[in-house]
N, C-alpha and C positions, 0 to 999 in steps of 0.2 A: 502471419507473424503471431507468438504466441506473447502476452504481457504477462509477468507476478504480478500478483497483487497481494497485499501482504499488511500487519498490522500486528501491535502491541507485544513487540518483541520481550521488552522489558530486562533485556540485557542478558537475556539466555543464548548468549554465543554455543551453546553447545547443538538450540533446536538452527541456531543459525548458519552452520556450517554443515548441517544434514542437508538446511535446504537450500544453501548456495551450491552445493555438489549438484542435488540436482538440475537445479537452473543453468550450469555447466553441459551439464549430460544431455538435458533439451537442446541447450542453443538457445537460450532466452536471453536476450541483452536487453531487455527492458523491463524495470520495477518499481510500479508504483506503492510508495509505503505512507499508510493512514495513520502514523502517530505512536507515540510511544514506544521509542528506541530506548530511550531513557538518556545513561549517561555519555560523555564524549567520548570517551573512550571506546564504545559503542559505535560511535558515527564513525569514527575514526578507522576502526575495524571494518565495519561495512565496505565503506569508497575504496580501501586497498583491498578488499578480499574479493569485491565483486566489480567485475569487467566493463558492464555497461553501463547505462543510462540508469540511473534514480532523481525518480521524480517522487519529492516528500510533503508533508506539509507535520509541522507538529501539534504533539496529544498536550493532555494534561498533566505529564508526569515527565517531561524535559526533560533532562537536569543541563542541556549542554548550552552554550551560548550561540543564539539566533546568526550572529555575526558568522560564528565561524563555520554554520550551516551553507552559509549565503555564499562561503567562499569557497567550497568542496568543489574540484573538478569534477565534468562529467556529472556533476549535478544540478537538478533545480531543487532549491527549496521554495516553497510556495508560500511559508507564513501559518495559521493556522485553518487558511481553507483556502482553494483558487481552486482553477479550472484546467485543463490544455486539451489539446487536440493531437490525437496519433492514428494517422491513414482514412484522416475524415469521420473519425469518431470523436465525439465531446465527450468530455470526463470529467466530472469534480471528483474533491477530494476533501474530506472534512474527517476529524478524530470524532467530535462528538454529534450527536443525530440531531441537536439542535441546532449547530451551524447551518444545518441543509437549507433554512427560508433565506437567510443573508447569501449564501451560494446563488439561487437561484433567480434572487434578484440582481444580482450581474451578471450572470452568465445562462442566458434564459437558452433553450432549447438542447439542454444535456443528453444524452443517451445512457448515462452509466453516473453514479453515484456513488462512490465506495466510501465506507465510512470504519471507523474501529469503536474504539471505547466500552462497547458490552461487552468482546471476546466471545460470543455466543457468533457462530457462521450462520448465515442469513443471505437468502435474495429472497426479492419481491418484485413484483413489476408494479408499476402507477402508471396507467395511461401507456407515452411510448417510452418512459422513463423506469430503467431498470436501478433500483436500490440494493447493495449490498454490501454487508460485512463478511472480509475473509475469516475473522476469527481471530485468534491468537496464536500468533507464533511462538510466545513463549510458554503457550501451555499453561494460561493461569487461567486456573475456573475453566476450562475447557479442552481437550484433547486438541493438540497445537495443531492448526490445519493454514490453509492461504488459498488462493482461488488463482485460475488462470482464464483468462480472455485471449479467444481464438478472433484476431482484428479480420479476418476473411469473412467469417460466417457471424459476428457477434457472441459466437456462442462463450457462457460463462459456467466454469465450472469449481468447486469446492474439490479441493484435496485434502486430507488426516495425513499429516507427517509422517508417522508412523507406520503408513501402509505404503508406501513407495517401496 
């Protein structure tokens, strides 16, 4: 099973529907997103344009109401950091790289870490704990890219929107 991973959209529906076409074209029903969708009309767009499963937690630049995050079908909203588990992998999810100690003090034994808020793509590994930002989907400060996670092998990879 393949996961998006995806982050700081920032209401650029135009880098958003490049990359929900592709997620179609894969076969990806599952997206986790690290922050910064921005406005509701944004979320709103998201749940009716994409098919599967989003699992979100919010950034710092919101603008839409927590409530009616909490009410989207087919979604989880998590708050601004939680955890879940998809095919026996752990996953957190925080917008900023300073939530990561409060994460890991309740959900200790992670495998995976995604986080947004620089927009700069990033992995690193720590120990058995892989850390990484997809980058920016809306393309601010960084050529808009997202990452995919292969749940058979762990493998994690960085995609540039643009090159698809």
């Amino acid at each position: 099973m393949l996961i998006a991973i995806a982050s700081d959209l920032h209401d650029n529906l135009a880098n958003w529907q490049i990359f929900n076409n592709y997620l179609n074209e894969q076969g990806i029903t599952t997206l986790l997103f690290c922050g910064d969708l921005c406005n509701s009309e944004t979320l709103q767009h998201l749940r009716q344009e994409f098919a599967g499963k989003i699992y979100f937690i919010a950034g710092n630049q919101e603008l839409y109401d927590f409530q009616e995050a909490k009410d989207l079908k087919n979604s989880e909203f998590l708050g601004r950091y939680g955890a879940i588990e998809i095919e026996n992998i752990k996953i957190g999810l925080i917008h900023e790289p300073s939530y990561k100690e409060q994460l890991l003090k309740k959900n200790k034994q992670l495998d995976f870490i995604f986080y947004g808020h620089t927009h700069k793509p990033w992995i690193e590994n720590e120990n058995s704990l892989v850390m990484a930002n997809p980058g920016t989907l809306g393309g601010v400060f960084y050529r808009a890219s997202f990452a995919l996670l292969n749940t058979k092998n762990k493998k994690l990879e960085l995609k540039i929107l643009d090159q698809l």
